[in-house]
DSSP file (Angstrom, degrees, kcal/mol; ACC not computed):
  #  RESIDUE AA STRUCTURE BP1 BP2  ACC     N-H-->O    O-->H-N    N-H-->O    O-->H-N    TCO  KAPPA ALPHA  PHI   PSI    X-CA   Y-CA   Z-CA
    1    1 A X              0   0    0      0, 0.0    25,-0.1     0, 0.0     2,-0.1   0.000 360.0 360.0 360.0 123.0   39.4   16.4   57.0
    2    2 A X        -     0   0    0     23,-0.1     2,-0.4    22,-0.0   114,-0.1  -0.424 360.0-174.5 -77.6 172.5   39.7   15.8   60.9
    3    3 A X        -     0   0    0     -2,-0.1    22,-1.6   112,-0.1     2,-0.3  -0.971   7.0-162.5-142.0 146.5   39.4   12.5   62.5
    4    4 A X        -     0   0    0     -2,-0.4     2,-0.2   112,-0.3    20,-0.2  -0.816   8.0-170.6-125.4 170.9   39.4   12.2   66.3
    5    5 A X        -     0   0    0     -2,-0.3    18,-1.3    18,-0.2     2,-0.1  -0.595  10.1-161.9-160.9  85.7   40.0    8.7   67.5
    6    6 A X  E     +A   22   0A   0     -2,-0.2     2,-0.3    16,-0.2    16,-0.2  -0.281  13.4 173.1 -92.4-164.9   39.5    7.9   71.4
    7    7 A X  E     +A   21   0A   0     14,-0.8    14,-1.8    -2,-0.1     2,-0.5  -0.983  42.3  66.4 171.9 139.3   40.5    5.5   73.7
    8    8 A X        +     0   0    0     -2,-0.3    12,-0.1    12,-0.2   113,-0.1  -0.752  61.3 123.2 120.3 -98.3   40.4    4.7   77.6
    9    9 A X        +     0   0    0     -2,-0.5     2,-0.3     1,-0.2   113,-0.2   0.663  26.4  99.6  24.5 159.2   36.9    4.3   78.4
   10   10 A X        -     0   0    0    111,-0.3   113,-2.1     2,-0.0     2,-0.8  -0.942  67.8 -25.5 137.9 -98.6   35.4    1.2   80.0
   11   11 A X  E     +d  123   0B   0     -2,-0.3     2,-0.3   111,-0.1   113,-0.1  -0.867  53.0 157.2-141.2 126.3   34.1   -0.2   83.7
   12   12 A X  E     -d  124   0B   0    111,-3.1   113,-1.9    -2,-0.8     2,-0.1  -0.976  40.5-108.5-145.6 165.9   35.5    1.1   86.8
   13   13 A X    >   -     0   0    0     -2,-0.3     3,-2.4   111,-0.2   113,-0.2  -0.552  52.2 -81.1 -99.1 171.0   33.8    1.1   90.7
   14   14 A X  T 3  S+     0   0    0      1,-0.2     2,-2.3    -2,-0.1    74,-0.2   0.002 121.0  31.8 -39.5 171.1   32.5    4.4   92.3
   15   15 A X  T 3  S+     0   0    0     72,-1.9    71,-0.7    71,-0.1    -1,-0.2  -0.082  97.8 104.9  98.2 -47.8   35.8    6.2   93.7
   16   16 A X    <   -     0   0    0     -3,-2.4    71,-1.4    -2,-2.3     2,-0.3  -0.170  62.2-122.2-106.8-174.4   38.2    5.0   91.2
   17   17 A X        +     0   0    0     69,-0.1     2,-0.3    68,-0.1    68,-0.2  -0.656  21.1 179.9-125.7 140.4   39.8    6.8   88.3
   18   18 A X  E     - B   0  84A   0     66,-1.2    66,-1.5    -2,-0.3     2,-0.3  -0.917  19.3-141.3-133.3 179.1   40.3    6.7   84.1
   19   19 A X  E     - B   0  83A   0     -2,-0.3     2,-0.6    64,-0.2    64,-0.2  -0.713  13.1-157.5-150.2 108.1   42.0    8.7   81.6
   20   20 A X  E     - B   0  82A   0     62,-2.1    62,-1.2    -2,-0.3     2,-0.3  -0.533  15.9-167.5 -80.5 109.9   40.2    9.2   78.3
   21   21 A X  E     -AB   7  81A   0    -14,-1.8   -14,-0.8    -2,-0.6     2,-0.4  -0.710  12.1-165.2-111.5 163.0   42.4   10.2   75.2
   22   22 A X  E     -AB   6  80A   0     58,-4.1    58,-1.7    -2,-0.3     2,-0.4  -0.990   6.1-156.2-140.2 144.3   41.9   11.4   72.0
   23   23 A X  E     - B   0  79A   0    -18,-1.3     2,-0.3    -2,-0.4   -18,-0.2  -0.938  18.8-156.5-113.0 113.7   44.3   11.4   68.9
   24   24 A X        -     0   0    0     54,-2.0   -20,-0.2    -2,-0.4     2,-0.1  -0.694   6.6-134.3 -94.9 171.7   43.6   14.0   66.4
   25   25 A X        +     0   0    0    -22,-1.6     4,-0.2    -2,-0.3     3,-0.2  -0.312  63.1  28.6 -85.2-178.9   44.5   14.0   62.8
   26   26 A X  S    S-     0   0    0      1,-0.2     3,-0.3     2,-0.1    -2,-0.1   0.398  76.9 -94.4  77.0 154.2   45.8   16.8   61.1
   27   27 A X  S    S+     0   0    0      1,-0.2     3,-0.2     2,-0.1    -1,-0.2   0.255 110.6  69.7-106.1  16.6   48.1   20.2   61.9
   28   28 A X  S >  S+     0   0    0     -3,-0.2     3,-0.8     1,-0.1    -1,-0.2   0.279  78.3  86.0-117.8  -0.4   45.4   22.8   62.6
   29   29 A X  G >  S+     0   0    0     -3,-0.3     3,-0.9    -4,-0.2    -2,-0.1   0.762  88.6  61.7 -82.2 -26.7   44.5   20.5   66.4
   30   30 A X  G 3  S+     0   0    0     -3,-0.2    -1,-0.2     1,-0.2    -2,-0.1   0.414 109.9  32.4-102.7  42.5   47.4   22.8   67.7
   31   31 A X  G <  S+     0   0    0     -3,-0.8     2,-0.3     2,-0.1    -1,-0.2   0.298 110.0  89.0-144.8   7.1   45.4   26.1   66.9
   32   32 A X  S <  S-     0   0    0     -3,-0.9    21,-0.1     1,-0.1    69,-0.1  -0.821  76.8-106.3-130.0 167.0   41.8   24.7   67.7
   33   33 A X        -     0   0    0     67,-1.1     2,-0.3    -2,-0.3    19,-0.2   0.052  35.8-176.1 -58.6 156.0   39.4   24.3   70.4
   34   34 A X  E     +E   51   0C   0     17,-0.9    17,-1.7    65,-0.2     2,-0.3  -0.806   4.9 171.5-148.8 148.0   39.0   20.9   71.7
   35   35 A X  E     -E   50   0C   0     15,-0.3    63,-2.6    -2,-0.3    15,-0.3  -0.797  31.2-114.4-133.9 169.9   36.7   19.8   74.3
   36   36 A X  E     -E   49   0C   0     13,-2.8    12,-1.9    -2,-0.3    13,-1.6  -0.866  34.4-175.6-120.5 136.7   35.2   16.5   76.2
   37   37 A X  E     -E   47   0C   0     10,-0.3    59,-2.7    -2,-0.3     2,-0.2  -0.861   8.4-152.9-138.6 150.2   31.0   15.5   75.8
   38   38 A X  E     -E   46   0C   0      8,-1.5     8,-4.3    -2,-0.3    57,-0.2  -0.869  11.1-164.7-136.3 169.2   29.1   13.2   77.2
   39   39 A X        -     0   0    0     55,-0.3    55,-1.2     6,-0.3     6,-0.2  -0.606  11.2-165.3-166.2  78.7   25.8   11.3   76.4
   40   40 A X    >   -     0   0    0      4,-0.3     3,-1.7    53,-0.2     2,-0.3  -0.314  49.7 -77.5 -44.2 148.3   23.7    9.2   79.2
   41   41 A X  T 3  S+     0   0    0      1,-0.3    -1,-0.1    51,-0.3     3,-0.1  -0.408 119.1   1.7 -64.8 121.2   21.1    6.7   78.1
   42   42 A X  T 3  S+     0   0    0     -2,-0.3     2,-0.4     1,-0.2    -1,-0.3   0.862 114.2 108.2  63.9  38.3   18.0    9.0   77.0
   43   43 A X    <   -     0   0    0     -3,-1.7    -1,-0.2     3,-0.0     3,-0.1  -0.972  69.3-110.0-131.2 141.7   19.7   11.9   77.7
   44   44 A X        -     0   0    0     -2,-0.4    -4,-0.3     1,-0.1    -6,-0.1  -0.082  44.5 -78.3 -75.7 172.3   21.1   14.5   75.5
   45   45 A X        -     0   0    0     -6,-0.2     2,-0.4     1,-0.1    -6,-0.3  -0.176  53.7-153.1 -37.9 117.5   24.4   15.3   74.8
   46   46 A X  E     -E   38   0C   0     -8,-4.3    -8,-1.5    -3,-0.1     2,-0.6  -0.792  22.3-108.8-128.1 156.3   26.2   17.3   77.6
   47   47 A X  E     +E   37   0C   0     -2,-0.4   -10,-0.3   -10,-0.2    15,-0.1  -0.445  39.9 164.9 -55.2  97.6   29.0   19.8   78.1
   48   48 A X  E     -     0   0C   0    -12,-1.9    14,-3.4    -2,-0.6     2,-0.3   0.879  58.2 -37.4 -94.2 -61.3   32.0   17.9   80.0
   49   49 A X  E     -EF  36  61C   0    -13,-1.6   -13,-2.8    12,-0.2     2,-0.4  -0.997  47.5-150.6-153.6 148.8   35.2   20.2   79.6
   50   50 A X  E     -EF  35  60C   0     10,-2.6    10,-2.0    -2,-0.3     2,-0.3  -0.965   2.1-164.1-110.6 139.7   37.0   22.6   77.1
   51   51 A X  E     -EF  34  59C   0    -17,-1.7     2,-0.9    -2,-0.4   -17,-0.9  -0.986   7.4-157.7-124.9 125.4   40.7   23.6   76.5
   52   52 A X    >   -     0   0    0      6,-2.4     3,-1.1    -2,-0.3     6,-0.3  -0.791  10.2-148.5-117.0 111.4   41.6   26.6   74.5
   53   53 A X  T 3  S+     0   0    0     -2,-0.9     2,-5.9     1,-0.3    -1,-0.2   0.859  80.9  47.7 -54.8 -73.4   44.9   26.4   73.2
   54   54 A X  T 3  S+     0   0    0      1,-0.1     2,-0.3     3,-0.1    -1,-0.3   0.202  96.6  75.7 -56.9  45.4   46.3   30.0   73.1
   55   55 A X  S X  S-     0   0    0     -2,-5.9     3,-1.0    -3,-1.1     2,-0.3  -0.725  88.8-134.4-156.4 104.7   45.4   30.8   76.0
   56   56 A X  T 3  S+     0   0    0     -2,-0.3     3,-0.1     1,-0.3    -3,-0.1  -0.500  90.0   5.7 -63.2 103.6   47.8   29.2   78.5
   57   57 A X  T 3  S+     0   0    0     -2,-0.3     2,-2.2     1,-0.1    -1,-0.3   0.214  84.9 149.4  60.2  -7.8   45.3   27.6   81.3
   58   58 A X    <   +     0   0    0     -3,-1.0    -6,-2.4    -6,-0.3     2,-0.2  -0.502  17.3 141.8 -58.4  80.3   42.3   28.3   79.8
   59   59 A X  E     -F   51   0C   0     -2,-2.2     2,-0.2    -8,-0.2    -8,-0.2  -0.712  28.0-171.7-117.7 152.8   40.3   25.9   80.7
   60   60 A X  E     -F   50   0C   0    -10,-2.0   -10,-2.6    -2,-0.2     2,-0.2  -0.877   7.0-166.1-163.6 147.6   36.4   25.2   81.7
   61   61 A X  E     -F   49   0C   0    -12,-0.3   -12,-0.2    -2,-0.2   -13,-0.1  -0.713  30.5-100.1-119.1 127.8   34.5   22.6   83.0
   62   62 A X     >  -     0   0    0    -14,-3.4     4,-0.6    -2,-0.2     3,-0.3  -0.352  39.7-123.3 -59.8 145.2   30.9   21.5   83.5
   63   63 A X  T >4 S+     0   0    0      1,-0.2     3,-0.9     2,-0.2    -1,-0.1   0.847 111.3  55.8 -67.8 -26.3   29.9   22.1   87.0
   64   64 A X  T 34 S+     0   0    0      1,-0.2    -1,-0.2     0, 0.0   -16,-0.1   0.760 112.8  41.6 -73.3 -11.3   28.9   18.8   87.7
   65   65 A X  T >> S+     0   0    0     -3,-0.3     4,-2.1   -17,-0.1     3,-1.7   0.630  82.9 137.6 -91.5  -6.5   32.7   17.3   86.6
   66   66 A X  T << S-     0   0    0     -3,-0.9     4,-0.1    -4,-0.6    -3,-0.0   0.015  78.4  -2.2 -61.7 151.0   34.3   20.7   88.7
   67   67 A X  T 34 S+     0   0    0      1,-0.3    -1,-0.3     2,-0.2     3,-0.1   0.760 123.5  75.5  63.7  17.2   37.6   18.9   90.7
   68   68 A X  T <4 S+     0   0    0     -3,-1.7    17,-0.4     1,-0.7     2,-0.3   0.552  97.1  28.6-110.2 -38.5   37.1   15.8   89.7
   69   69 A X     <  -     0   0    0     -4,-2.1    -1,-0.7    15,-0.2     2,-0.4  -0.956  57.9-162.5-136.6 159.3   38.2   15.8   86.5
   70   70 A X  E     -C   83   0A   0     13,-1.1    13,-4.7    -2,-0.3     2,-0.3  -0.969   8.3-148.6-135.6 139.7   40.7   17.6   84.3
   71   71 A X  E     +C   82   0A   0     -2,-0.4     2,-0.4    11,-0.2    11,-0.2  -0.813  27.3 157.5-108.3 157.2   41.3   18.1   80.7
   72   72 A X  E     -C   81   0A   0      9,-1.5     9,-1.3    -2,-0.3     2,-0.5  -0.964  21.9-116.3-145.4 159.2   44.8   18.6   78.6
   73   73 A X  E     -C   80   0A   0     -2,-0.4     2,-0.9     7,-0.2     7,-0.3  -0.891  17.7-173.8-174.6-170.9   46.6   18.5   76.3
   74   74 A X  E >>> -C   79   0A   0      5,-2.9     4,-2.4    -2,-0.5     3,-1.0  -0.814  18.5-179.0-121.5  93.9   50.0   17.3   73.9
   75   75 A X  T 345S+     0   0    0     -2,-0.9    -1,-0.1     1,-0.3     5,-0.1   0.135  81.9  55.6 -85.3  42.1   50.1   19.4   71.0
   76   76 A X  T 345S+     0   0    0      3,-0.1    -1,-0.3   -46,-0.0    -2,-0.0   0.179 112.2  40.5-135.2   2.5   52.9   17.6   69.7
   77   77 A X  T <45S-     0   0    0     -3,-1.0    -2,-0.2     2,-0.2   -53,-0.0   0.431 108.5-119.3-115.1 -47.7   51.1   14.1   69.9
   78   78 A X  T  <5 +     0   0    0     -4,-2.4   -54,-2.0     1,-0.4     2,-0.2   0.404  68.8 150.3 106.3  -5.0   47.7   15.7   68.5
   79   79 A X  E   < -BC  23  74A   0     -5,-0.9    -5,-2.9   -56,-0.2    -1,-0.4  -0.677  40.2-169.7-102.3 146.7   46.4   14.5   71.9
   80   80 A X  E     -BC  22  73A   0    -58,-1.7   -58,-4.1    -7,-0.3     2,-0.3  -0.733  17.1-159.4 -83.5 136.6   43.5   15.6   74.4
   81   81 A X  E     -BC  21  72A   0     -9,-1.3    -9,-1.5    -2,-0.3     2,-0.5  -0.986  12.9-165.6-120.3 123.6   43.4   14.2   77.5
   82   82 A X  E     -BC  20  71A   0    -62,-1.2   -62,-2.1    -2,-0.3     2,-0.7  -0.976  11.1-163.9-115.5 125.0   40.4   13.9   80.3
   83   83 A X  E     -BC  19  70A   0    -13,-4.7   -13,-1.1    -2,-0.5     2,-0.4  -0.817   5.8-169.1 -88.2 111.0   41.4   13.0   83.3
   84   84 A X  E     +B   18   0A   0    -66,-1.5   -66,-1.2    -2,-0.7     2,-0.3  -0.697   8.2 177.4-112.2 159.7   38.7   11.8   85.4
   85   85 A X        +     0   0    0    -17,-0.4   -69,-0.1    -2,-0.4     3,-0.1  -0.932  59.2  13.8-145.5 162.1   38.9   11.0   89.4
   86   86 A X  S    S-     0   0    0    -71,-0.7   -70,-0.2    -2,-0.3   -71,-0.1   0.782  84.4-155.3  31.3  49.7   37.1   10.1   91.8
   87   87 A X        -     0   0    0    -71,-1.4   -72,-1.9   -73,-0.2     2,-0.3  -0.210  12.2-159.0 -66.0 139.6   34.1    8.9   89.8
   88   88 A X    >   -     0   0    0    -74,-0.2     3,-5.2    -3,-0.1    36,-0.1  -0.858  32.5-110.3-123.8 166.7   30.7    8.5   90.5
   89   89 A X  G >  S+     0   0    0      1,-0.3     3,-3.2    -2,-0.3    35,-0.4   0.806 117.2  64.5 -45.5 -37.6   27.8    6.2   88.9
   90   90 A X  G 3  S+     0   0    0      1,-0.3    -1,-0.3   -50,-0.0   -50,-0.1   0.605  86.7  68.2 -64.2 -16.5   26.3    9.4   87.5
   91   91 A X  G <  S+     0   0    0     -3,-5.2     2,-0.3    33,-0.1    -1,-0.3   0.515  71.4 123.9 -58.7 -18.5   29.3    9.7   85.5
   92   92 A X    <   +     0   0    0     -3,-3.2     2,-0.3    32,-0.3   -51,-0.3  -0.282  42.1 110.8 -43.5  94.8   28.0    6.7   83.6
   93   93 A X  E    S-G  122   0D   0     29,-0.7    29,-1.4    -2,-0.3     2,-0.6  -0.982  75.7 -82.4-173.0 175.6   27.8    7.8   79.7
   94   94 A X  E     -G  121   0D   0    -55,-1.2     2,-0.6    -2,-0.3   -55,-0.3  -0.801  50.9-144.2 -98.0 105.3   29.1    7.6   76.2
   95   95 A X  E     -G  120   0D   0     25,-1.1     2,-1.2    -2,-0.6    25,-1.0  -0.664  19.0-169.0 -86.5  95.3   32.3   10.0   76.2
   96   96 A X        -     0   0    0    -59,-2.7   -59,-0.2    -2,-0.6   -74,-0.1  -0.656  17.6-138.0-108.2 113.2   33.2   12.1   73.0
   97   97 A X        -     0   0    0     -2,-1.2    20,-1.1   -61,-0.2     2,-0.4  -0.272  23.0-164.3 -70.9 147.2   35.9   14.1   71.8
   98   98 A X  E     -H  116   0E   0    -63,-2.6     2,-0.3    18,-0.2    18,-0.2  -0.825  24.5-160.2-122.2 162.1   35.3   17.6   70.1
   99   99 A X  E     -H  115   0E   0     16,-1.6    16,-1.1    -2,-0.4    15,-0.9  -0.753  29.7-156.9-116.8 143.2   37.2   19.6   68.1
  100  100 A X  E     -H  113   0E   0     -2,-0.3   -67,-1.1    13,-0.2    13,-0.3  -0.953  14.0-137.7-126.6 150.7   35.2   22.7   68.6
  101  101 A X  S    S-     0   0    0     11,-1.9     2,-0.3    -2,-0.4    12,-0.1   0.906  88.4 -28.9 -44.7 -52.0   35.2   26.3   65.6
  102  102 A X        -     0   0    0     10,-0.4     2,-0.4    -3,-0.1    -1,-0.3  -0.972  64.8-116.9-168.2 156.8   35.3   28.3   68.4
  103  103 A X        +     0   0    0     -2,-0.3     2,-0.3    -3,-0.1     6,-0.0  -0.858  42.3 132.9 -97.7 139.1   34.3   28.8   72.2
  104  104 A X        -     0   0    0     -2,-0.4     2,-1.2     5,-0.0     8,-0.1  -0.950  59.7 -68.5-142.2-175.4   32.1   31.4   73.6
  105  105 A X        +     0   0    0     -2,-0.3     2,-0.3     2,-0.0    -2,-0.0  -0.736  62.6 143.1 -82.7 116.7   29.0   31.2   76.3
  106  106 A X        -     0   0    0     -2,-1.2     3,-0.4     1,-0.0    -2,-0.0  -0.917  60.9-122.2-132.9 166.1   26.3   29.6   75.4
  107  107 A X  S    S+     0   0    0     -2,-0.3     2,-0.1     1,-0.2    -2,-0.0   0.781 111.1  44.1 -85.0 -15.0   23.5   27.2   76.8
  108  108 A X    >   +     0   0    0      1,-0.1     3,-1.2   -62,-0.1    -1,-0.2  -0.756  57.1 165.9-126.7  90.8   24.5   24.6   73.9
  109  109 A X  G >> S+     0   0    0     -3,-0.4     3,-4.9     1,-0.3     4,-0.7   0.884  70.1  75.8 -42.9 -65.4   28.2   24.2   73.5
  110  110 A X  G >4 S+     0   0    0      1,-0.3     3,-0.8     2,-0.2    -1,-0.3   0.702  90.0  61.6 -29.8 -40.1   27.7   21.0   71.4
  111  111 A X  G <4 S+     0   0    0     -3,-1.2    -1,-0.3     1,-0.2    -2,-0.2   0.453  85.3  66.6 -64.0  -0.4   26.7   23.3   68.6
  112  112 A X  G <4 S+     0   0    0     -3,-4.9   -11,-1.9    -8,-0.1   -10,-0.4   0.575  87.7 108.9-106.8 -14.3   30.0   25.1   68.4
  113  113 A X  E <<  +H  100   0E   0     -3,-0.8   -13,-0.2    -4,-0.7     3,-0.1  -0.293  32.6 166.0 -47.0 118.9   31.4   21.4   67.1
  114  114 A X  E    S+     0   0E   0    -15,-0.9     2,-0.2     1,-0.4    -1,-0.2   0.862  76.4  34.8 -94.0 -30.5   32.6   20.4   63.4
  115  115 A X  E     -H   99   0E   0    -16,-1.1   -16,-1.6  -112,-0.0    -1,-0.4  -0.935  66.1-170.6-139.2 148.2   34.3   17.0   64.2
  116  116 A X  E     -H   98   0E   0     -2,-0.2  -112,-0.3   -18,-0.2   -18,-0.2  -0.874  22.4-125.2-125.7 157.5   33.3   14.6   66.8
  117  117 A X        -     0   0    0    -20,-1.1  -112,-0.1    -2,-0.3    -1,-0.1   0.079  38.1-102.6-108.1 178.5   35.4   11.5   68.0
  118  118 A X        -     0   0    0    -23,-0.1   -22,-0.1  -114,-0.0  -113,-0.0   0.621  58.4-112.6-100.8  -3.1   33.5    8.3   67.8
  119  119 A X        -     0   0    0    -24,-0.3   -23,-0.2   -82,-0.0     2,-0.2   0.676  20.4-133.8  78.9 134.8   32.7    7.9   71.7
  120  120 A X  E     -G   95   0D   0    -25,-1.0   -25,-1.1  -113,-0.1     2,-0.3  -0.449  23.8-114.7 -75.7 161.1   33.9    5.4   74.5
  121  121 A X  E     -G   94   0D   0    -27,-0.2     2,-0.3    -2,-0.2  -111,-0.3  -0.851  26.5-167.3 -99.7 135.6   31.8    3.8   76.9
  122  122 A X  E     -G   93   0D   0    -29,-1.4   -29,-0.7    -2,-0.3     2,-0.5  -0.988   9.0-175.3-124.6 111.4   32.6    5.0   80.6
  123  123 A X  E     -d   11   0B   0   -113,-2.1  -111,-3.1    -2,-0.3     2,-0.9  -0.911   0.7-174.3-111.8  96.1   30.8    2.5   83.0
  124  124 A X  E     -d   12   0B   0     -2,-0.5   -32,-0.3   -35,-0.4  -111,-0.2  -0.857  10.7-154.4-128.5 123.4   30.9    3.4   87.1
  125  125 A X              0   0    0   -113,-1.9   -36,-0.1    -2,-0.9   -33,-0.0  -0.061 360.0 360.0 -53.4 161.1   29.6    1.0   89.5
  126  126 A X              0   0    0   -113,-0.2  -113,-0.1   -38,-0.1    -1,-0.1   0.085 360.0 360.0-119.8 360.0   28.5    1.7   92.4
């Protein structure tokens, strides 16, 4: 069984910066997907960022996040990393770590998830 376990979240003004991590369990996180979601109040669930581990840079990103923020990660920790910058209020949402089966294109990513993290709160002022 995975477990994802974040950390970081919490209340920062427009402009300024966080870095959301997530600790998985388990030895199979350095041969799976993992990716970053988000969840505004009354809104669904959205596509933040993905990282696909054999595939050296292979990365992709929601268009609204593009440059601002980056995901990584420490396969020798278990850890995912989102780095976010230059944050705005619209960034304001409930932050979730994925482990995802597999990536391809689709119009709902969230469905290609088995384990979700338990979500942070990300708060930016304006």
């Amino acid at each position: 069984q995975v477990q994802l376990v974040e950390s970081g979240g919490g209340l920062v003004q427009a402009g300024g910066s966080l870095r959301l991590s997530c600790a998985a369990s388990g030895r199979t996180f350095t041969s799976n997907i993992m990716g970053w979601f988000r969840q505004a109040p009354g809104k669904e669930r959205e596509f933040v960022a993905v990282t696909i581990n054999w595939s050296v840079g292979s990365t992709k990103y929601a268009d609204s996040v593009k440059g601002r923020f980056t995901i990584s990660r420490e396969n020798a920790k278990n850890t995912v990393y989102l780095q976010m910058d230059s944050l705005k209020p619209e960034d304001t949402a409930v932050y979730y770590c994925a482990r995802l089966r597999v990536w391809y294109s689709t119009n709902n990513p969230a469905s290609l998830v088995d384990y979700w993290g338990q979500g942070t709160q990300v708060t930016v002022s304006s």
